[in-house]
N, CA, C and O of each residue as an XYZ file, in Angstrom:
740
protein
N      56.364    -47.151   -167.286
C      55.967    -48.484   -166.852
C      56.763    -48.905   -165.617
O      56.257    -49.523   -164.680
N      58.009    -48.537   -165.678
C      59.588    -49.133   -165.019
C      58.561    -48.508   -163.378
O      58.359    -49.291   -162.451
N      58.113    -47.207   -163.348
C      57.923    -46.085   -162.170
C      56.065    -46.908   -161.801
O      55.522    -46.979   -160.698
N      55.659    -47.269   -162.788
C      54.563    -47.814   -162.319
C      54.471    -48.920   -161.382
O      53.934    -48.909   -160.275
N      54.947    -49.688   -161.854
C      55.428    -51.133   -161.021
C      55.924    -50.838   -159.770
O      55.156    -51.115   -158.849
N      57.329    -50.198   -159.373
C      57.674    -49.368   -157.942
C      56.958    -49.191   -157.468
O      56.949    -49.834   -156.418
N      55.950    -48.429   -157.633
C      54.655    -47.387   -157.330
C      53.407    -49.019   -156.868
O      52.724    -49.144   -155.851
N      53.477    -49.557   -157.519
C      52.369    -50.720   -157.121
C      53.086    -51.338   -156.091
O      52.727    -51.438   -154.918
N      54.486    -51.890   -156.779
C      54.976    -52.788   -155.070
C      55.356    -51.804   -153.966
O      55.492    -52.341   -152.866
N      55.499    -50.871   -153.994
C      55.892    -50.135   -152.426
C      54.052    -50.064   -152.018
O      53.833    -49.991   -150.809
N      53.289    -50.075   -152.580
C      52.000    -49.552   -152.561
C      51.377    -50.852   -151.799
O      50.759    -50.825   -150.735
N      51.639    -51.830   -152.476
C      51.766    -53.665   -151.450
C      52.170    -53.280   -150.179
O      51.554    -53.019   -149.146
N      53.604    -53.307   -150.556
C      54.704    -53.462   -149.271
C      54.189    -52.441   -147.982
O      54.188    -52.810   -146.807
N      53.709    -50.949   -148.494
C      52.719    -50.111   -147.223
C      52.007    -50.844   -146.534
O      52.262    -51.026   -145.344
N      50.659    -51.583   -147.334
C      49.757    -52.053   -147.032
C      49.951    -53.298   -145.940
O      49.308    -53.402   -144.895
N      50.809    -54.066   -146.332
C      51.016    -54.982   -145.428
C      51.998    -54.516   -144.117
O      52.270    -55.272   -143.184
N      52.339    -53.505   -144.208
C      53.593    -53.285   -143.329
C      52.331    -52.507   -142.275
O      52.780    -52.274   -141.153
N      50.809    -52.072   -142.477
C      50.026    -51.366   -141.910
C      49.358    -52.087   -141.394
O      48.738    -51.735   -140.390
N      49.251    -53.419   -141.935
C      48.240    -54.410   -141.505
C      49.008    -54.726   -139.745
O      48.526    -54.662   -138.614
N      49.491    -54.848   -139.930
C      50.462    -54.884   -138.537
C      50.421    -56.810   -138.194
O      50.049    -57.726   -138.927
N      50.883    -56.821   -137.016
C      50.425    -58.347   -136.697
C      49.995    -58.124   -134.981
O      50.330    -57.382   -134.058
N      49.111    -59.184   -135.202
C      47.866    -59.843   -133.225
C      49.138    -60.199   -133.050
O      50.082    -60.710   -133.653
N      48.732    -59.600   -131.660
C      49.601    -60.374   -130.685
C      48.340    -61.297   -129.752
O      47.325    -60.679   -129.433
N      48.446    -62.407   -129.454
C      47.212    -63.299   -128.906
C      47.925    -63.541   -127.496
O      49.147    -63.401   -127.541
N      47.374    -63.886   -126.225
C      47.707    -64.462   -125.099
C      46.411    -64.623   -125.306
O      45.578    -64.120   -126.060
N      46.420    -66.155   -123.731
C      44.853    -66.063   -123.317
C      45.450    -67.514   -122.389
O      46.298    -68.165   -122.998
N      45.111    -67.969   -121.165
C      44.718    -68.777   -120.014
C      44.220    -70.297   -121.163
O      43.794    -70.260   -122.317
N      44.456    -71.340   -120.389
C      44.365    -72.273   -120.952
C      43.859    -73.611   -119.843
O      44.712    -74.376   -119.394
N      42.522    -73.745   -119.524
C      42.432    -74.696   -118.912
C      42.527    -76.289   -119.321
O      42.543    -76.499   -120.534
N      42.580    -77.230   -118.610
C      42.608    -78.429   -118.810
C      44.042    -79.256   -119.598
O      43.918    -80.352   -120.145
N      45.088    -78.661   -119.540
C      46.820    -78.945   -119.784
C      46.823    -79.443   -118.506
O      46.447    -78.802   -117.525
N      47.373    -80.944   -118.485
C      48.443    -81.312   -117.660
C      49.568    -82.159   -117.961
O      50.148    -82.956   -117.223
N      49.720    -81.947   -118.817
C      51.366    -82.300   -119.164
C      51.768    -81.867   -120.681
O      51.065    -81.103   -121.342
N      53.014    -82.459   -121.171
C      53.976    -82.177   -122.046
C      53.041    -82.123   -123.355
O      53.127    -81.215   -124.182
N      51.973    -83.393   -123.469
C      51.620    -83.739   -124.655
C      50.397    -82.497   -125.276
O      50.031    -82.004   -126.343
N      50.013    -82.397   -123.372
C      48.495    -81.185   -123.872
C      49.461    -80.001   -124.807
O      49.333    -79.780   -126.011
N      50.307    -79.431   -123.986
C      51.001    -78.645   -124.795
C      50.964    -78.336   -126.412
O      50.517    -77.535   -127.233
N      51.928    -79.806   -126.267
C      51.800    -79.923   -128.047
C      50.121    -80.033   -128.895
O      50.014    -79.588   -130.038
N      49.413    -80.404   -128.473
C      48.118    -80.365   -129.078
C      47.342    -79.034   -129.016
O      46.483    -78.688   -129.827
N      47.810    -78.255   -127.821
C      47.873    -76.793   -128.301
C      48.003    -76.592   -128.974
O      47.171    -76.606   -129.880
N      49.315    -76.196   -129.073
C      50.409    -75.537   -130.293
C      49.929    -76.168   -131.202
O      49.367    -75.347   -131.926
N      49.771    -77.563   -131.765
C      49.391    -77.917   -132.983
C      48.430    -77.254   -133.252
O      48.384    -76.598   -134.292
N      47.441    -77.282   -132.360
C      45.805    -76.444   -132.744
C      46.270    -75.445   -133.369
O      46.275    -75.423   -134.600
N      46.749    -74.426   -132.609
C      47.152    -72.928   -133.138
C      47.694    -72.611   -134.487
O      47.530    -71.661   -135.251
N      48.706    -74.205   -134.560
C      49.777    -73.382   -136.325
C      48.646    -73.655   -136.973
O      48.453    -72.873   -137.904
N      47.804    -74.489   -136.831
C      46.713    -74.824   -138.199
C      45.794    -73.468   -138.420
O      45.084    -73.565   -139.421
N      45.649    -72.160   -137.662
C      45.080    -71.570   -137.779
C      45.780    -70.324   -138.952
O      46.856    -69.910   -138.521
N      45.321    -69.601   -140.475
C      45.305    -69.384   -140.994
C      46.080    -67.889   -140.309
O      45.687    -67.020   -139.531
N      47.496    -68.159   -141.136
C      48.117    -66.047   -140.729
C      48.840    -66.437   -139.282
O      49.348    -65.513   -138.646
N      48.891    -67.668   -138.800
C      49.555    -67.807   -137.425
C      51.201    -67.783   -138.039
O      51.455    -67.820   -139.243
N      51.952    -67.733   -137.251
C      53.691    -67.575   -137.385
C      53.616    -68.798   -136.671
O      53.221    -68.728   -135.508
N      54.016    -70.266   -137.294
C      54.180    -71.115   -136.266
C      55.761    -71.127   -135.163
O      56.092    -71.816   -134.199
N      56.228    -70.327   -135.696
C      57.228    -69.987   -134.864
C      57.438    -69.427   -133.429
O      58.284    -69.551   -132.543
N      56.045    -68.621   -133.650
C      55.595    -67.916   -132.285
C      55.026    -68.245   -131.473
O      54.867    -67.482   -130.520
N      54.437    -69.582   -131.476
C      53.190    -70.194   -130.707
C      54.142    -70.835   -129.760
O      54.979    -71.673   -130.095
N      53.924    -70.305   -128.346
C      54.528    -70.432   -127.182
C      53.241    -71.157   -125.825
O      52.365    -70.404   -125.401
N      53.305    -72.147   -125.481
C      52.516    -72.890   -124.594
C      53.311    -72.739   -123.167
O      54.532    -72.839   -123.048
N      52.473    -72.505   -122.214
C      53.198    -72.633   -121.114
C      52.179    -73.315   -120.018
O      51.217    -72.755   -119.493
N      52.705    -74.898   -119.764
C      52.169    -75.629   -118.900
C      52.159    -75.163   -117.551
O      50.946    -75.067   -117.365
N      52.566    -74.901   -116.759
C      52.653    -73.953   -115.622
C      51.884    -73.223   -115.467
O      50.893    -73.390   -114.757
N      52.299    -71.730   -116.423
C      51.257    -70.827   -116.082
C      50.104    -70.750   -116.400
O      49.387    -69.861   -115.941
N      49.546    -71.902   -117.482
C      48.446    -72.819   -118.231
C      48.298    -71.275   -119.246
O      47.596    -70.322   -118.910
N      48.821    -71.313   -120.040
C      48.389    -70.084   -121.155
C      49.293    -70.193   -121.983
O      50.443    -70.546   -121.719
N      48.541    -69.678   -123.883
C      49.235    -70.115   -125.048
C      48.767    -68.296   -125.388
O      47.870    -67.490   -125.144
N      50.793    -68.465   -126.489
C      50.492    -66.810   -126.980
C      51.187    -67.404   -128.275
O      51.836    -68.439   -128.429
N      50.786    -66.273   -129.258
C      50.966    -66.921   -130.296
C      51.042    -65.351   -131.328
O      50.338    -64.388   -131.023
N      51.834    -65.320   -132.334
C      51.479    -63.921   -133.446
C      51.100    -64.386   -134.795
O      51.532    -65.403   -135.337
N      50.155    -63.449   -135.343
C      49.428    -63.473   -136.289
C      49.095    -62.648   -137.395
O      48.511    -61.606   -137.096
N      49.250    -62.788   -138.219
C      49.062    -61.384   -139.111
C      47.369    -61.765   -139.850
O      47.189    -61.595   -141.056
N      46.442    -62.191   -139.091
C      45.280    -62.049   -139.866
C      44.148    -62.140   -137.942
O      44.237    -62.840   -136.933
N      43.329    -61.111   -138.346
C      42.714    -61.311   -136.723
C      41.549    -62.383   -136.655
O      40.615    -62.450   -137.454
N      41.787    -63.300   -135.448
C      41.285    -64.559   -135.524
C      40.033    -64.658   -134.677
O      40.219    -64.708   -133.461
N      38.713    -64.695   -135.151
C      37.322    -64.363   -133.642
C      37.881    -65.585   -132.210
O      38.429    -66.687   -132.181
N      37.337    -64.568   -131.149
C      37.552    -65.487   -129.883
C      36.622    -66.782   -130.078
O      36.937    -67.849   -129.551
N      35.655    -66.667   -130.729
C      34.901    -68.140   -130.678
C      35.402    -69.335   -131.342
O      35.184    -70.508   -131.037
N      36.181    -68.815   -132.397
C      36.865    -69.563   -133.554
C      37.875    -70.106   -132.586
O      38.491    -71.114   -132.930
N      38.099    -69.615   -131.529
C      39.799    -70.164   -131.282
C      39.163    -71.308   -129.764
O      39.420    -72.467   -129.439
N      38.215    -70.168   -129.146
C      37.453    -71.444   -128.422
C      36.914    -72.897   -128.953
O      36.942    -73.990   -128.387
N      36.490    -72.581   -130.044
C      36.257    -74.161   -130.870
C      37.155    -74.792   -130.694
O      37.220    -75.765   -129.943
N      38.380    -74.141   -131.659
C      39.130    -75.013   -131.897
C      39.521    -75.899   -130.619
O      39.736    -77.109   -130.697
N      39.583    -75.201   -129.504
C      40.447    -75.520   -127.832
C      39.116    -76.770   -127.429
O      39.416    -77.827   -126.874
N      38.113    -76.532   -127.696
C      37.500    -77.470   -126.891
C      37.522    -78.351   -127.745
O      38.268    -79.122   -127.142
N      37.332    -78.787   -128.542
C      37.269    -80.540   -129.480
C      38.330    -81.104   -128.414
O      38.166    -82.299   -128.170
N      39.052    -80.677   -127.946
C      39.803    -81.809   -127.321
C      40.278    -81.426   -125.525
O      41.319    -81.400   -124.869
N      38.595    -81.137   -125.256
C      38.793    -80.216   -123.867
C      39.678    -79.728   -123.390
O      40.222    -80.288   -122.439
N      40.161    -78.464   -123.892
C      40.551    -77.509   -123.168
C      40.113    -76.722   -123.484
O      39.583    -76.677   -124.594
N      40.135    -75.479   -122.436
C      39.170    -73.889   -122.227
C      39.717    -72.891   -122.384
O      40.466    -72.866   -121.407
N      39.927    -71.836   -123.041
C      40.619    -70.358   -123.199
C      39.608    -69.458   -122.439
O      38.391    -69.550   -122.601
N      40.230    -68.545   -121.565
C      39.723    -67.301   -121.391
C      40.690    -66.589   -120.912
O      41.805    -67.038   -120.649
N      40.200    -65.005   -120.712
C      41.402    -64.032   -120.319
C      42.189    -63.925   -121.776
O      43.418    -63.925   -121.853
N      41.144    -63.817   -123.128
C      42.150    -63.731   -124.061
C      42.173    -62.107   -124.124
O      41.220    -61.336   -124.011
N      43.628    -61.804   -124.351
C      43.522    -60.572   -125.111
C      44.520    -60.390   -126.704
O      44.838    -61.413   -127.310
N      44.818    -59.374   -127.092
C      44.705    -59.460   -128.255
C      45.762    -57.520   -128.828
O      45.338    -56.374   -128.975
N      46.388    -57.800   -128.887
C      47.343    -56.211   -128.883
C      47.938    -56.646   -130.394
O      48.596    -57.622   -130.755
N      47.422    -55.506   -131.098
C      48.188    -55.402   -132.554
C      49.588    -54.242   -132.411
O      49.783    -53.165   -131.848
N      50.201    -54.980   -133.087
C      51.763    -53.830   -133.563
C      52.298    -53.648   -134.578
O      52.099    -54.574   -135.365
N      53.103    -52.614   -135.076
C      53.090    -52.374   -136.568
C      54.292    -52.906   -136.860
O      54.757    -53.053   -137.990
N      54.996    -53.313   -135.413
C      57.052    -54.078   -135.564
C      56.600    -55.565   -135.308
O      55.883    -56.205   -134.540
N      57.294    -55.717   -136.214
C      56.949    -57.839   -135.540
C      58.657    -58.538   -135.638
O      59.088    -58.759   -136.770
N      59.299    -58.764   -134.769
C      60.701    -59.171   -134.526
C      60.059    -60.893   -134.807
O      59.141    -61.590   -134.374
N      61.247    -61.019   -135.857
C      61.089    -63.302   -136.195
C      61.586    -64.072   -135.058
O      62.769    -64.407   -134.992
N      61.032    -64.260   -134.480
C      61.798    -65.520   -133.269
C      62.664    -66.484   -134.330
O      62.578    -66.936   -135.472
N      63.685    -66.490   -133.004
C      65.102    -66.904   -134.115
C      65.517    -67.901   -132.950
O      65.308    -67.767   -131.745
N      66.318    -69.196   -133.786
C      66.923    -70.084   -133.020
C      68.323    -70.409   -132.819
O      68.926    -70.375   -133.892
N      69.026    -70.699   -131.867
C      70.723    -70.307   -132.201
C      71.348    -71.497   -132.921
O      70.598    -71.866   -133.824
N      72.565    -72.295   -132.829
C      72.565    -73.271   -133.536
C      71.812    -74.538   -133.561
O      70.968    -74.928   -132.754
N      72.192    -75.031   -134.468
C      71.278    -76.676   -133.837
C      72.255    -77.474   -132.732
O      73.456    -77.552   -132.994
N      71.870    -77.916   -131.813
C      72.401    -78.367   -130.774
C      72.802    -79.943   -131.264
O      73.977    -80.308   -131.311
N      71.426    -81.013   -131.696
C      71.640    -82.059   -131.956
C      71.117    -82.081   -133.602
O      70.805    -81.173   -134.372
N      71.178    -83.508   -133.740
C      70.213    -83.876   -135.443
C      70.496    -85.550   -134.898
O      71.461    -86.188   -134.480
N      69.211    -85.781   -135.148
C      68.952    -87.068   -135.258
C      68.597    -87.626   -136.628
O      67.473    -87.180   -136.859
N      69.021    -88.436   -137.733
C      68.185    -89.437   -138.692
C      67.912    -90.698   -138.387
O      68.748    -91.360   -137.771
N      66.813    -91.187   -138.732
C      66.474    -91.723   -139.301
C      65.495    -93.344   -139.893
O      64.290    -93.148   -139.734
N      65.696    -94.303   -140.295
C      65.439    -94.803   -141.372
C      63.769    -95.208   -140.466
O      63.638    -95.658   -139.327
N      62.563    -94.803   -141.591
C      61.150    -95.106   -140.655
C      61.266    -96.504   -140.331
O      60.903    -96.798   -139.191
N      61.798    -97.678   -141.261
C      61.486    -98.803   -140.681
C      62.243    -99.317   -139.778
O      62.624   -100.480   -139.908
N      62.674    -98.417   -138.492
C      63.697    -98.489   -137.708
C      63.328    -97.902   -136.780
O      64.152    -97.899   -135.866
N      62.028    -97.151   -136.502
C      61.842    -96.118   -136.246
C      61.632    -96.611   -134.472
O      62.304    -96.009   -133.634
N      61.016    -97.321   -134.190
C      61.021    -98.397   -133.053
C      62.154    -98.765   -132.254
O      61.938    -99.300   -131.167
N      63.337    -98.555   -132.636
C      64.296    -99.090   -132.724
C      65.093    -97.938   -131.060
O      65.660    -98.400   -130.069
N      64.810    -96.500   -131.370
C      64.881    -95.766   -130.801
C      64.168    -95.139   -130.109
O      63.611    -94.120   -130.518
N      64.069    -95.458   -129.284
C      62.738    -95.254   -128.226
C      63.646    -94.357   -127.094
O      63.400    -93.247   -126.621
N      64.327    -94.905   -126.947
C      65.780    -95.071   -125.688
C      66.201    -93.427   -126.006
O      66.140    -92.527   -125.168
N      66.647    -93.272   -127.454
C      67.163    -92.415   -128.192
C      66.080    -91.113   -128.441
O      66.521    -89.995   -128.710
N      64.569    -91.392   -128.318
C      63.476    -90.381   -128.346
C      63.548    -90.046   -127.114
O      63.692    -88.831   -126.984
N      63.498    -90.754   -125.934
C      63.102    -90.338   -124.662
C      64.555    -89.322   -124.162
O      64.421    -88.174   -123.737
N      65.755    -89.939   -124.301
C      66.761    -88.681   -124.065
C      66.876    -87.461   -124.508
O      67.577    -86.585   -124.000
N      65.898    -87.319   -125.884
C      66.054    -86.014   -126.255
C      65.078    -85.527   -125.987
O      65.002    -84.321   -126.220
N      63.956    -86.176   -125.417
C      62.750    -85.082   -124.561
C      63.195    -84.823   -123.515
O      62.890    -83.682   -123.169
N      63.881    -85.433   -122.713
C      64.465    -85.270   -121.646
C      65.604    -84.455   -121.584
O      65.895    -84.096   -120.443
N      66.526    -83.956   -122.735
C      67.146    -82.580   -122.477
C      66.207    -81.022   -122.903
O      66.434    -79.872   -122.526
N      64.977    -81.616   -123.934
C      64.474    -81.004   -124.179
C      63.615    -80.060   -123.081
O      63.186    -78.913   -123.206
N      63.559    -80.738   -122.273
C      62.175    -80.344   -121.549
C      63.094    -79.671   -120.492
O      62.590    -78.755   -119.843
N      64.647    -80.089   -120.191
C      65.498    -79.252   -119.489
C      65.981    -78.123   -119.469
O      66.235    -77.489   -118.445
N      66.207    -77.648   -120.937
C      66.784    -76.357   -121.335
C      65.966    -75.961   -121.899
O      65.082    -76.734   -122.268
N      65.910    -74.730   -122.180
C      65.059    -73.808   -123.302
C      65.536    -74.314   -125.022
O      66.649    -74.230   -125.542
N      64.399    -74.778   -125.541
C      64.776    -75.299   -126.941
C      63.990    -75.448   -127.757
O      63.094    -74.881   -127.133
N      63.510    -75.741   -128.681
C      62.980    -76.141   -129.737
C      63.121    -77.639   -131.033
O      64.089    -78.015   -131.694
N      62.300    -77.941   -130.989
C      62.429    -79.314   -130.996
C      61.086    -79.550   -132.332
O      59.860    -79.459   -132.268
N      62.363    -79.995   -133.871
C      61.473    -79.695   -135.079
C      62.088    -81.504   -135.506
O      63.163    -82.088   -135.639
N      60.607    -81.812   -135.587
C      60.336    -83.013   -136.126
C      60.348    -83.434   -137.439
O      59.123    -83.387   -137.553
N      60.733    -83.824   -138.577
C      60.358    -84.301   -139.463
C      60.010    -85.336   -140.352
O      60.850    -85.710   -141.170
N      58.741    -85.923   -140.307
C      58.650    -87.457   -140.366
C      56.962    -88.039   -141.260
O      55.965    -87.347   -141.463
N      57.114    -89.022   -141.504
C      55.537    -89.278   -141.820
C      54.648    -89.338   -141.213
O      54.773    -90.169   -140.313
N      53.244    -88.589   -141.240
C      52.199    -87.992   -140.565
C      51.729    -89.506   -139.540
O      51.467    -89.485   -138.338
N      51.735    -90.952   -140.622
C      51.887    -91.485   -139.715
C      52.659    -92.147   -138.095
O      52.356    -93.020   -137.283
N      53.518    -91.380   -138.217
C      54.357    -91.900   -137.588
C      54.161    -90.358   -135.837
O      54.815    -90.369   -134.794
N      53.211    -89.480   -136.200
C      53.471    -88.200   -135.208
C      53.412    -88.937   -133.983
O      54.416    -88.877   -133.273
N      52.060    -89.886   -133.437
C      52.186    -90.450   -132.339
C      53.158    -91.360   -131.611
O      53.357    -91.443   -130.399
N      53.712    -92.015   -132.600
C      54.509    -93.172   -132.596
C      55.961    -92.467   -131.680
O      56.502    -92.769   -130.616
N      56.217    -91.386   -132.746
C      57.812    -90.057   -132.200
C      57.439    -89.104   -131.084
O      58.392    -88.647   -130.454
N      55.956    -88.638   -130.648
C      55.521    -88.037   -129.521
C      55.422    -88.288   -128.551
O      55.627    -87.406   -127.716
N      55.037    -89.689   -128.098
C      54.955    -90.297   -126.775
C      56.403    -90.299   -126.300
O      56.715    -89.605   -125.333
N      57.248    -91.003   -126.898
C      58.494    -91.294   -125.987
C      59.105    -89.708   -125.480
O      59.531    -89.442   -124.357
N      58.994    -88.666   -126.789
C      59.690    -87.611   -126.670
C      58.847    -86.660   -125.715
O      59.577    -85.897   -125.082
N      57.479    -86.518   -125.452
C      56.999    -85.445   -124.802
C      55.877    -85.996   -123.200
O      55.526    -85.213   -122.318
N      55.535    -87.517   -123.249
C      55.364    -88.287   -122.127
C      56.112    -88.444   -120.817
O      57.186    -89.045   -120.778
N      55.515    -87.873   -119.676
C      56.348    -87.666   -118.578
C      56.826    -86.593   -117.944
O      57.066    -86.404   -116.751
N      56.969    -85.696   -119.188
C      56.885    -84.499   -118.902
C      56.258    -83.430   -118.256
O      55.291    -83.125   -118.954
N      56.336    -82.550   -117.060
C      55.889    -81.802   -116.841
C      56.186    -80.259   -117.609
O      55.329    -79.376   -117.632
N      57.585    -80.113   -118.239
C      58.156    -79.052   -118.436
C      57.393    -78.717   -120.269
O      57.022    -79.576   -121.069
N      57.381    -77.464   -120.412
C      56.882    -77.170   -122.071
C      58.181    -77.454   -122.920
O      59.368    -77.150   -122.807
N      57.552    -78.053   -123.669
C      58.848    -78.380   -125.061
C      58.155    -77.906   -126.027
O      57.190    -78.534   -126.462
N      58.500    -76.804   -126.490
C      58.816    -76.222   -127.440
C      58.286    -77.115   -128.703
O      59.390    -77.540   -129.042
N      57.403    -77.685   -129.616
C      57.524    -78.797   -130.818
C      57.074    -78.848   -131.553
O      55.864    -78.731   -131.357
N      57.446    -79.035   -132.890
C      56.748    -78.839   -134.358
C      56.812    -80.132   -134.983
O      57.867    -80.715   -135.234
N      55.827    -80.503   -135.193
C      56.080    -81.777   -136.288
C      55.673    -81.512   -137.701
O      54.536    -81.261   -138.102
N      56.659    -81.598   -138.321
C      56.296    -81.579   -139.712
C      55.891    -82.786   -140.310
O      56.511    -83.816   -140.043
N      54.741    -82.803   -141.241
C      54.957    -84.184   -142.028
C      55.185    -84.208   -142.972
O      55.069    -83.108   -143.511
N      55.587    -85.191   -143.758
C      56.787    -85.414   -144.893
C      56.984    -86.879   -145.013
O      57.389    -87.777   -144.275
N      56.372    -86.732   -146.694
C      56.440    -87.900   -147.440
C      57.878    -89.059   -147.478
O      57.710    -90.080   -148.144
N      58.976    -88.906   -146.905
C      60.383    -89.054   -147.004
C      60.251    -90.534   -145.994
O      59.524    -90.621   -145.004
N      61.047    -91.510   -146.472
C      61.338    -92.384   -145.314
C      62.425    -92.364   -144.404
O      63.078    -93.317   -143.980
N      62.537    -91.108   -144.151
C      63.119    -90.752   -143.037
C      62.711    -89.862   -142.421
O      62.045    -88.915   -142.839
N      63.333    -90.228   -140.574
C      63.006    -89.430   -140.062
C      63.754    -88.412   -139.412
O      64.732    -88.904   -138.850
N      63.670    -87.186   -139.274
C      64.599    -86.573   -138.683
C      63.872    -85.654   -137.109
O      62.669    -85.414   -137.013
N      64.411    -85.451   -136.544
C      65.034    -84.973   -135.247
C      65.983    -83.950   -134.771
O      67.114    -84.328   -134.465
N      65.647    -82.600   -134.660
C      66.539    -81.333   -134.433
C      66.581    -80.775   -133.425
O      67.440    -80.043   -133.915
N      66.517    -80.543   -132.823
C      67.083    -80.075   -131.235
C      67.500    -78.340   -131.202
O      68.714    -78.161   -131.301
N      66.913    -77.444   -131.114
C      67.724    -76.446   -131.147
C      67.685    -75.904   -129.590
O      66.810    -76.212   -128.781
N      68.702    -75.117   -129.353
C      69.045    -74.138   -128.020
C      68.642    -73.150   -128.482
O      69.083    -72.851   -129.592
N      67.487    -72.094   -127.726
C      67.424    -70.768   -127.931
C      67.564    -70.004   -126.767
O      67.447    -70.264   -125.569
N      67.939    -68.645   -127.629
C      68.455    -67.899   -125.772
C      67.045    -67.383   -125.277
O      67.070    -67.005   -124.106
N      65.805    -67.284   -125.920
C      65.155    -66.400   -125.118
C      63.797    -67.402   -126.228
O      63.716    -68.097   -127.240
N      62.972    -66.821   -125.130
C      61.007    -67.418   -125.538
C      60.858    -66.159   -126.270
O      59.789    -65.885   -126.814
């Protein structure tokens, strides 16, 4: 029994280690600033097998890459891009059987807190988009779903530069604010 079980999970563990993971790039029309970005990237983590870790937007060179361990149709991802006009093409699509975790170095800052306060810091949102959008970083939100627009404008408005941003939502009346430095995209 003990040799059966082994035999089934290494027999898993093959299978998925064969499945490999997409690698996605593709051109991105209609981004012009900080916020298109993020409504990218948001588009993308919602897509099923995405690593939201990997979903990389780049306002500049107008193109989003992203890794995946489930393969996603080009039309499916065009949908998704236009509901809120923007255009993908030039996608391509390279599977690999190594997938390295994008990793972040320490946390730089931490912000809390209290939602009914949340107004309060505006001053305090806009400085940390503003180192954000300076250095290479990552920038993980955690707050009530109502509140995404409310914490997005100050932090990613104005911006020309990509910030890096995840918003989580979370039932909690607080809000938090993380800041990380990473050495490399």
């Amino acid at each position: 029994m003990k040799n059966s079980l082994f035999v089934l999970v290494l027999s898993i563990w093959n299978m998925s280690a064969w499945a490999g993971i997409y690698n996605y790039h593709a051109h991105v029309d209609g981004m012009v600033c900080a916020f298109c970005t993020y409504t990218v990237a948001k588009k993308v983590r919602t897509l099923p097998g995405v690593d939201a870790d990997s979903v990389d937007v780049d306002l500049g060179e107008k193109y989003v890459a992203f890794k995946s361990n489930k393969k996603i149709p080009e039309k499916k991802l065009a949908a998704l891009f236009a509901t809120d006009g923007f255009k993908i093409s030039n996608l391509t699509v390279t599977k690999t059987a190594k997938y390295k975790i994008y990793s972040a170095d320490d946390m730089s800052l931490e912000l809390n807190v209290d939602v009914f306060k949340a107004d309060q810091y505006n001053s305090a949102y806009q400085m940390i988009g503003d180192i954000a959008a300076r250095t290479p970083s990552r920038l993980i939100i955690r707050a009530p779903l109502s509140l995404e627009e409310t914490l997005l404008k100050p932090l990613l408005m104005g911006h020309r530069e990509m910030i890096i941003t995840r918003f989580i939502p979370t039932e909690d009346d607080r809000i938090q604010l993380q800041l990380f430095e990473i050495s490399e995209y």
